[in-house]
C-alpha positions as CSV (number, residue, x, y, z in Angstrom):
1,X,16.8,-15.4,-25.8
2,X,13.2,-16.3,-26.3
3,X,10.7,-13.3,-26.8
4,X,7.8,-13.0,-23.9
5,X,4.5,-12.6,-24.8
6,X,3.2,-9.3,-22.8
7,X,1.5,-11.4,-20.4
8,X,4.4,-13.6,-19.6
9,X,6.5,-10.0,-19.3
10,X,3.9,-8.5,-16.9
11,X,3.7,-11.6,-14.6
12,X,7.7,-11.8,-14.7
13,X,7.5,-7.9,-13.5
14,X,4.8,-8.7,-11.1
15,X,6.5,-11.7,-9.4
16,X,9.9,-9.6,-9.4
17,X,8.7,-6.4,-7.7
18,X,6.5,-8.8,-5.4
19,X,9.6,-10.5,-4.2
20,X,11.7,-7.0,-3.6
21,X,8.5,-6.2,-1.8
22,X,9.4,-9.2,0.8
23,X,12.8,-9.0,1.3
24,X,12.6,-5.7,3.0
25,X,12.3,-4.9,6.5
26,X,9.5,-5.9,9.0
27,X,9.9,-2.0,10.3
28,X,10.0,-1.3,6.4
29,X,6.9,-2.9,6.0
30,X,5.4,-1.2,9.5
31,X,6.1,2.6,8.2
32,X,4.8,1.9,4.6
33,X,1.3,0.4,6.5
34,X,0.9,3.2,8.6
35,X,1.5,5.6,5.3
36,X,-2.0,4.8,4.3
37,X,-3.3,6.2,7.5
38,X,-3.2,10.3,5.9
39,X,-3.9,9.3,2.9
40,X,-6.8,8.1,3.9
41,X,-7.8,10.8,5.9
42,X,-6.7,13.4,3.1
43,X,-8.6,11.5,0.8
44,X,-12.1,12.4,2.4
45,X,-11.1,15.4,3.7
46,X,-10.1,17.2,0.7
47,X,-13.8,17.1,0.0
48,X,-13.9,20.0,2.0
49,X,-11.7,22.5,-0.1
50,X,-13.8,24.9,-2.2
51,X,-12.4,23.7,-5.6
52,X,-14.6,22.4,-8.1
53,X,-16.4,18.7,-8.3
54,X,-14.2,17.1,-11.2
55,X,-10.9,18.8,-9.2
56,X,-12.2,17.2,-6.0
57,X,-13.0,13.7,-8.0
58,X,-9.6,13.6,-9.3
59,X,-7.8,14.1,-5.9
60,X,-9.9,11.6,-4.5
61,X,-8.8,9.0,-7.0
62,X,-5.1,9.9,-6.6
63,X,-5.2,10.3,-2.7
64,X,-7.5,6.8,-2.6
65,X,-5.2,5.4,-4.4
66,X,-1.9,6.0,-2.5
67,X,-3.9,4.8,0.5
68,X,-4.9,1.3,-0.8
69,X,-0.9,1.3,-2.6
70,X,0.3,1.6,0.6
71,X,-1.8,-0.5,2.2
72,X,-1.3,-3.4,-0.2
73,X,2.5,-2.6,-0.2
74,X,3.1,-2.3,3.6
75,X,0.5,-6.2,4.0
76,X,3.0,-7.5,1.1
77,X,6.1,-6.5,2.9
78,X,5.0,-7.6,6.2
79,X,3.6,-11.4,5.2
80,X,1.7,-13.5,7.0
81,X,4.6,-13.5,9.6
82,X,4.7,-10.1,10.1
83,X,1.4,-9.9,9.8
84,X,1.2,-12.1,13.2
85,X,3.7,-10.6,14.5
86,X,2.1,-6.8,14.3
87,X,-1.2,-8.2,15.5
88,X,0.5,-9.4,18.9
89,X,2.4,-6.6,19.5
90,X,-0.9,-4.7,19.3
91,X,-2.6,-7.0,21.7
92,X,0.6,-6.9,23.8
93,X,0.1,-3.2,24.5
94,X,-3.5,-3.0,25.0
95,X,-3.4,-5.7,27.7
């Protein structure tokens, strides 16, 4: 077997998890989107605890972080079907 170079390894990683990502569930992919809601909302709001500036920087980071994961994660799982498909249901029940 051929050795990868670490950039062929990381793409062959990237393009495995990315297709995992797709194979799950619309509902999956719903529930994982909605995830980034609190952390979002923790992310800014821990800015409020009396703990010190480099404490509050670092939770920032980690909670911001989560958010945009699970942002990215749940858009990946859903697809540009699902995508659709959220966007009408949302539509549907404003109407």
């Amino acid at each position: 077997m051929p050795s990868r170079s670490p950039k062929q390894a990381i793409r062959h990683v990237w393009h495995r998890l990315k297709s995992w990502l797709q194979s799950l569930s619309f509902r999956t992919g719903v529930i994982v989107l909605v995830c980034c809601i609190p952390f979002y909302i923790l992310s800014f709001a821990q800015m409020l605890l009396p703990i010190s500036v480099s404490a509050k920087g670092i939770l920032w980071t980690i909670l911001f972080g989560l958010a945009k994961t699970c942002q990215y994660g749940g858009l990946t799982i859903l697809g540009v079907e699902g995508y659709k498909r959220l966007k009408n249901k949302l539509k549907r029940k404003k109407s």
